[in-house]
N, C-alpha and C positions, 0 to 999 in steps of 0.2 A: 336479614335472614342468613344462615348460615348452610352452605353447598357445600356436600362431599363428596371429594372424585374418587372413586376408585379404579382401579385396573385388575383386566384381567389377561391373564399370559394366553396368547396368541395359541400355543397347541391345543389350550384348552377348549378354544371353541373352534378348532378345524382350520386354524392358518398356520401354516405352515412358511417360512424365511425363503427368498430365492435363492437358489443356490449361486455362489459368484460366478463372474464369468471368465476366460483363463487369460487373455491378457486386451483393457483394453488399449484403441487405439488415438481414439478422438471422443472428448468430450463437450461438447457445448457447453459454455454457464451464459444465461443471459446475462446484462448487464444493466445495472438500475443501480443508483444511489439511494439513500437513504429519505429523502426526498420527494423522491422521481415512483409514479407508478404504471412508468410503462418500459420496457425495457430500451436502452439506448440503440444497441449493437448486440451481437452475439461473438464472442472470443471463442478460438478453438485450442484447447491445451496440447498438444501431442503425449504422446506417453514415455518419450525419450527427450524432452527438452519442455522448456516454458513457450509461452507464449508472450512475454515482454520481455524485452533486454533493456537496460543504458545506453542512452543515446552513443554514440561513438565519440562526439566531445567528450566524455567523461566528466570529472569534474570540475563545474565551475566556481569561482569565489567570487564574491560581490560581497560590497561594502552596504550593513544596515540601514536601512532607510529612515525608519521609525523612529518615535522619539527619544527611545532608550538607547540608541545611536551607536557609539563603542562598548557599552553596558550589556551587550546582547551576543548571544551565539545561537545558531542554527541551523538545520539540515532541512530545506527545503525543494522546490523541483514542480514539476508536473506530470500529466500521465497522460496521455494523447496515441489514439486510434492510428495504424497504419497512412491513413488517409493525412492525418494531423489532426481529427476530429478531438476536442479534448473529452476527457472521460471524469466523471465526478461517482463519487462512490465508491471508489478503491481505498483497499486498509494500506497505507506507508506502515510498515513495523521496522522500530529504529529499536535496537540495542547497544547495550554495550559491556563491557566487564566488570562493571560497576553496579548491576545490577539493574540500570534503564533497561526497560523492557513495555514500551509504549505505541500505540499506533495514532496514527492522525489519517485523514481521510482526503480524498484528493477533490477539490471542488469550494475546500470549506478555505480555502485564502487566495482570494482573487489579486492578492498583492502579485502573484507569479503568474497573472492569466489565466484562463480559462483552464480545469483542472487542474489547478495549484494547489500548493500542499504546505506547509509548516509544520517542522516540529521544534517547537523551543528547546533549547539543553540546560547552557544555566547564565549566568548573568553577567559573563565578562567571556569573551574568547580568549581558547586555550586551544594547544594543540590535543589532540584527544580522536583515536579510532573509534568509529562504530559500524553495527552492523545495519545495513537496510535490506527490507525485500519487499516487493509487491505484493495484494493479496486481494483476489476477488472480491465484490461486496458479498458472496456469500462466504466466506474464508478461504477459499480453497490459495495455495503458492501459486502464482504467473510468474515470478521470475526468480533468477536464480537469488541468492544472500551476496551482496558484495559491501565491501570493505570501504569504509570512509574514512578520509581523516581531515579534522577541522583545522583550523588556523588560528596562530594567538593574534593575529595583525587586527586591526581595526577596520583597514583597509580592504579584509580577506576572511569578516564572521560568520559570513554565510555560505556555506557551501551548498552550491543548487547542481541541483542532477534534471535528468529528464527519462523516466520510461515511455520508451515506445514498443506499440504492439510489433513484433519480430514478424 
């Protein structure tokens, strides 16, 4: 059978838009993975900062585990609750000037523990900047954009981070 939707604009039948409000201050996003249908935790954003930062280790390098051994490069990490709780469901978005512009999700590579994360780059390590940030399972930014840079070493293709809720 064949369904057709239509729409019809909102003033026309007596709704009117909220007016915004002037600035706010805290918003809740629950938190649920793709997966998951009940919320984990609730994160609170402030209106002048994020709500996750980079572990204070910053970055670390480890050597590929997997089969493709020296053949592999990558930016991976985890994403973990105040508490340490890990969190699954979070967009990682990795870029770069090259026009990467890819997300992966945190929960979906248990290779890093409990909300781990993988994002493959390409098939040999090289040194090479890119951009990560954190991002609610509904999209909204938790943390700020920082700057990564990978390694040509074998010994040093992965470059693993860790957000935690701030």
């Amino acid at each position: 059978p064949f369904i057709e939707v239509t729409a019809t604009p909102r003033d026309a039948i007596g709704i009117t838009a909220p007016s915004p409000t002037a600035s706010p201050t805290r918003t809740p996003i629950p938190v649920s993975g793709p997966a998951l249908s009940t919320p984990q935790s609730v994160v609170t954003v402030t209106a002048d900062g994020f709500a996750f930062v980079m572990s204070e280790e910053g970055v670390r390098y480890a050597q590929n585990d997997n089969e493709r051994g020296c053949n592999w490069a990558s930016i991976a990490g985890t994403v973990t609750a105040r508490d340490g709780a890990p969190l699954d469901g979070y967009a990682v978005r990795v870029s770069d000037a090259d026009g990467l512009d890819e997300r992966v999700f945190s929960g979906a590579s248990r290779g890093f523990g409990p909300g781990g994360f993988e994002m493959p780059l390409n098939g040999a390590p090289r040194t090479s900047r890119y951009s990560v940030q954190l991002f609610s399972p509904q999209g909204a930014p938790l943390s700020d954009t920082y700057s990564i840079e990978t390694r040509a070493a074998c010994d040093g293709n992965v470059a693993v981070i860790r957000f935690v809720e701030s």
